[in-house]
Every structure is written in C-alpha cells, then in structure tokens.
TORMARFI-787067 format. One record per residue (C-alpha): residue in one letter; y, z, x. Coordinates in Angstrom, 3 decimals. Each point is the difference from the previous one (the first is absolute). Example, Ala and Ser with C-alpha at 12.3 -4.5 7.8 and 13.67 -1.06 7.14 Angstrom:
2
res->A c2->-4.500 c3->7.800 c1->12.300
res->S c2->3.440 c3->-0.660 c1->1.370
***
This chain:
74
res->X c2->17.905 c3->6.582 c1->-4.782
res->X c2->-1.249 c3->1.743 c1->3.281
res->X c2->-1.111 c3->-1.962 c1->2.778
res->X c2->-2.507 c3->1.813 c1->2.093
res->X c2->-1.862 c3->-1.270 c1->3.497
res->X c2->-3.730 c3->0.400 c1->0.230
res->X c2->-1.514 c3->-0.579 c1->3.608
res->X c2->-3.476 c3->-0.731 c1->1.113
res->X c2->-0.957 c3->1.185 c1->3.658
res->X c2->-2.510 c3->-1.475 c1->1.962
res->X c2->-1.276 c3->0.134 c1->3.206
res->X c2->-1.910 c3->-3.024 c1->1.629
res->X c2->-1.366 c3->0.564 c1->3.429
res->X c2->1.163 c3->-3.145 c1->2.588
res->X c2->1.072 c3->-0.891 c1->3.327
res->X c2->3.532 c3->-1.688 c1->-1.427
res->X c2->1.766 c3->-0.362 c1->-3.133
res->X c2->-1.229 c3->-3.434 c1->-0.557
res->X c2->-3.250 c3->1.491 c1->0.422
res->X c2->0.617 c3->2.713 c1->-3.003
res->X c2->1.524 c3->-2.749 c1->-1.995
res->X c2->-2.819 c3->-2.074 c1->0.232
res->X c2->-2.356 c3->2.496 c1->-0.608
res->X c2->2.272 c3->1.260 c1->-3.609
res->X c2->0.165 c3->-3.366 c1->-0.903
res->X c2->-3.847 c3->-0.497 c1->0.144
res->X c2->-0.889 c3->3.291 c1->-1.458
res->X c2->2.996 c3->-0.952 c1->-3.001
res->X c2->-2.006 c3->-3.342 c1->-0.701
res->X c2->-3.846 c3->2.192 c1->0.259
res->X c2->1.468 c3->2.052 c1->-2.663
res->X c2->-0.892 c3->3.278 c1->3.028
res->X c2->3.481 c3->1.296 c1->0.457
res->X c2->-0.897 c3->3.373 c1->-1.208
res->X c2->-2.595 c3->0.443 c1->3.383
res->X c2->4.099 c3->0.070 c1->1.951
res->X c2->1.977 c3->1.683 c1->-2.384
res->X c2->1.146 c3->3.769 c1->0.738
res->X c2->2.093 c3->1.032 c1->-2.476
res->X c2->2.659 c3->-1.113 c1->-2.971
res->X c2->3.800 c3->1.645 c1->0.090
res->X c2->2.090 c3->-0.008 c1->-2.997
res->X c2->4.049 c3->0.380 c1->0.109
res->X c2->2.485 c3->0.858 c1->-2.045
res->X c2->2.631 c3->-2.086 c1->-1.369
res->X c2->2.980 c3->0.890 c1->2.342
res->X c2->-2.805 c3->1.499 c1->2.755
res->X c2->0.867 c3->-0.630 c1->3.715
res->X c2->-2.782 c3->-1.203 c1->2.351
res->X c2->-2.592 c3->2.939 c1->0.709
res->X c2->0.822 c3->1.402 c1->-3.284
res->X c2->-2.974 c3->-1.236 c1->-1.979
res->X c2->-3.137 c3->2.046 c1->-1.060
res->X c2->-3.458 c3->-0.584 c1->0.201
res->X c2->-1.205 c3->-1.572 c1->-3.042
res->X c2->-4.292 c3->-0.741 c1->-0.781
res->X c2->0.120 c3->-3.579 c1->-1.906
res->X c2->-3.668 c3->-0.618 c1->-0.066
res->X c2->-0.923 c3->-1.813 c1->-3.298
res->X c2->-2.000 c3->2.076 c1->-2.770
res->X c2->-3.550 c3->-0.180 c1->0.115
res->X c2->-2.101 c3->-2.677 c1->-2.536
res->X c2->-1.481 c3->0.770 c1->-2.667
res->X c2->-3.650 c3->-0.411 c1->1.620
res->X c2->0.779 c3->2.395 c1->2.897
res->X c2->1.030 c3->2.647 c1->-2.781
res->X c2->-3.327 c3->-0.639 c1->-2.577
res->X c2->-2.272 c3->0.487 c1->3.502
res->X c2->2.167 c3->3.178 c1->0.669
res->X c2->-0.261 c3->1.278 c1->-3.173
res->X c2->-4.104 c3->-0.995 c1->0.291
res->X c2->-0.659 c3->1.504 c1->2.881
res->X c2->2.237 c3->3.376 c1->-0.633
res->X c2->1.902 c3->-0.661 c1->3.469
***
C-alpha cells in the first residue's frame, strides 16, 4: 500500500515563533484554523521535498446549503 504526505500551510502573523505557536494553538482549540490556512500540498509516494502539488481538500457542502441552492437557482 502507498504511503502519501498531505501538508497543510498556514500563515499566522507574529512577532516570534512562540508568538505564531500560541496564536495556532488558540485558533486549533476555537475550531478558526481555516481564517490562517493558505493552501494543502499533496506528494507522491517516493516524491522529494518541493515535489508535491496543490491539492483543494475543502469538505463537500451539506445538504441544507445544496436544497437553498437549488431554491434559490444560484
């Protein structure tokens, strides 16, 4: 079975790392991560570093969010 590395990038705006950490931490436990992450990088079994490609891992929609679409015609 292939093993393959998925990596979450986010930037945190701070004066030091323990700063950023803090601040990841927090927004980890508020359940607000998404307001610092950039992007998500998928790599091939095998891959070297730099190798990966951009991947969009955003969960499907609900089933609510789809009946209103469908509703409204948007």
């Amino acid at each position: 079975m292939a093993v393959y590395t998925i990596i979450r990038v986010y930037e945190v705006p701070a004066d030091t790392q323990q700063q950023a950490t803090d601040r990841m931490i927090e927004a980890l436990a508020l359940h607000v991560e998404r307001d610092f992450h950039k992007k998500d990088i998928i790599r091939e079994p095998g891959s070297k570093p730099g190798q990966g490609k951009k991947v969009d891992l955003k969960p499907p929609e609900g089933w609510l969010t789809l009946a209103l679409r469908q509703l409204t015609g948007k």
